[in-house]
C-alpha positions as CSV (number, residue, x, y, z in Angstrom):
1,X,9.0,-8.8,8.4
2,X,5.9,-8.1,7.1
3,X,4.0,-4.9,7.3
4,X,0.2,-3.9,7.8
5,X,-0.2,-0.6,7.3
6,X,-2.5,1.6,5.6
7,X,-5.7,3.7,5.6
8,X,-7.3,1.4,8.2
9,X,-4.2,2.5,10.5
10,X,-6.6,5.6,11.4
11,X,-9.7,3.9,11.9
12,X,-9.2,0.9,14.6
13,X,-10.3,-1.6,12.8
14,X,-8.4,-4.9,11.9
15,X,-10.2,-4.6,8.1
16,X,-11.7,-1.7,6.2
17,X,-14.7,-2.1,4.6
18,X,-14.2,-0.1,1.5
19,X,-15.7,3.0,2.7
20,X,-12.9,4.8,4.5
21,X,-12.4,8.2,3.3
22,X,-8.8,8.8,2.0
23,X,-8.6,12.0,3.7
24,X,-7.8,10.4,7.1
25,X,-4.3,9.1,5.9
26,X,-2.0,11.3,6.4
27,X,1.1,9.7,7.7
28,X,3.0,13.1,8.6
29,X,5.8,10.7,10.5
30,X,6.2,8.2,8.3
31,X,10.0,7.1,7.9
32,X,10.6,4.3,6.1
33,X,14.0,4.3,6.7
34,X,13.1,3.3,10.2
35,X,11.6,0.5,9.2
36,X,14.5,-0.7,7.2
37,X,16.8,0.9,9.9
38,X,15.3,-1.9,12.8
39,X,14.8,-4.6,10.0
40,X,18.5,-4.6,9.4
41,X,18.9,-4.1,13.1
42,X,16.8,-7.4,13.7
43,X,18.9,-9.1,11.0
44,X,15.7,-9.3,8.9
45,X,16.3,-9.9,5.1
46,X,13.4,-9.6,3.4
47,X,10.5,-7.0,4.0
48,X,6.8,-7.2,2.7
49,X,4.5,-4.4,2.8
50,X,0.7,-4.4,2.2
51,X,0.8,-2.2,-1.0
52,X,-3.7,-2.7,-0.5
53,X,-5.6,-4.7,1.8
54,X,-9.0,-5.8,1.4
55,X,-10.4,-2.1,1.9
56,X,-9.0,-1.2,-1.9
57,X,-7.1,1.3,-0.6
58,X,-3.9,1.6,-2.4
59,X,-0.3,3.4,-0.9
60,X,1.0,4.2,-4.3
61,X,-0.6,6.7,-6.4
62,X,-2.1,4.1,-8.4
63,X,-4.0,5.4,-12.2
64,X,-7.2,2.9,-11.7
65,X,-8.5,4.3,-9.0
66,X,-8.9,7.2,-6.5
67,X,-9.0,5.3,-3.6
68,X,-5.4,5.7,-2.8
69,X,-3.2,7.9,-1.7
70,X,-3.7,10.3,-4.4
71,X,-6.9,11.3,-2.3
72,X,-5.3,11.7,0.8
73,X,-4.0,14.7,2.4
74,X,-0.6,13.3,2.8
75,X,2.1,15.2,0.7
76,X,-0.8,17.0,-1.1
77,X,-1.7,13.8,-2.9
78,X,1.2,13.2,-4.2
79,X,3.0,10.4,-2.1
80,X,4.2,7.2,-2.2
81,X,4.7,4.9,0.6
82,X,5.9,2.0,-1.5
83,X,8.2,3.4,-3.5
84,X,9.6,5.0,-0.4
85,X,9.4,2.0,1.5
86,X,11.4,0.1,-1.7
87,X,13.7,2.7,-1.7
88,X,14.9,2.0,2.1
89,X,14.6,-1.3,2.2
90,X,17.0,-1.6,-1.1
91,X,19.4,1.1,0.3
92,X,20.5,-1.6,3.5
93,X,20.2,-4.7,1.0
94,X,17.3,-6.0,2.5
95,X,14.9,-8.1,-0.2
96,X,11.0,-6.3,-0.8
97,X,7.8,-8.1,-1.0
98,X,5.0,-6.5,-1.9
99,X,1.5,-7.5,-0.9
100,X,-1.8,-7.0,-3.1
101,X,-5.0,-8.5,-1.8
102,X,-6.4,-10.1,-4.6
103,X,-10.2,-9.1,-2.6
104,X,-10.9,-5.2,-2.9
105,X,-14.1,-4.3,-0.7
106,X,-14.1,-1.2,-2.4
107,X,-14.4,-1.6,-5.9
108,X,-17.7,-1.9,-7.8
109,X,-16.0,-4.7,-10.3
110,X,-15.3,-7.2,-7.3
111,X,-17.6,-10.0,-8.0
112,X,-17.4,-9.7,-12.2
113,X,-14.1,-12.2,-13.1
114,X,-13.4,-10.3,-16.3
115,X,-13.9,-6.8,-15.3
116,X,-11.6,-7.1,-11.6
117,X,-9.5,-9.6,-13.1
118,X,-8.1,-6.8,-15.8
119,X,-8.2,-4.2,-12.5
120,X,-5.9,-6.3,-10.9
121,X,-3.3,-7.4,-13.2
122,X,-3.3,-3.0,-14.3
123,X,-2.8,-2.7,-10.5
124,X,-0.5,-5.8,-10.1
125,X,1.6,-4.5,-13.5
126,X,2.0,-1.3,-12.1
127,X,3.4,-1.7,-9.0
128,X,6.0,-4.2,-10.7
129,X,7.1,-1.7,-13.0
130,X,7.5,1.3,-10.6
């Protein structure tokens, strides 16, 4: 089962551009759980979510940049739909995937091999280690 969802959720687009404000995320029904509760359901065994698309826009409070959830309004800045999303996948034994675009329309670096190359293996090491 994979799973699209993120910042361009709230704007009607299929891909984001980069220039989405944070502020419209705010996922006040979000329920994981759910997900995972219907996966299982389904007899799905493995789940992959889109950590960040091409938009740059990242669903865990990620330290390289502030386009992610930290900017949203969603739990005051402070959530994290991967980790909750690991978390209910793990709880019914389903396996996780986690998707990171290597293409990020938002970042300045995009383009420079050295520079977004060492942005993206911080970003790629940090969601492994969560």
């Amino acid at each position: 089962m994979f799973l699209h969802f993120g910042v361009n959720t709230y704007t009607d687009r299929e891909w984001g551009t980069g220039h989405e404000s944070p502020s419209i995320f705010n996922p006040i029904g979000l329920n994981t759980t759910q997900w995972a509760n219907v996966a299982e359901e389904a007899g799905i065994s493995l789940m992959i979510l889109t950590a960040k698309h091409h938009d740059g826009f990242c669903l865990w409070p990620s330290k390289y940049t502030k386009h992610s959830v930290i900017s949203s309004t969603w739990q005051n800045g402070k959530g994290d739909v991967v980790q909750e999303f690991v978390n209910a996948a793990t709880n019914k034994g389903i396996d996780v995937g986690i998707y990171l675009s290597p293409w990020d329309r938002h970042d300045s670096r995009y383009g420079d091999d050295l520079l977004y190359n060492e942005y993206y293996l911080a970003q790629l090491q940090e969601l492994l280690k969560k």
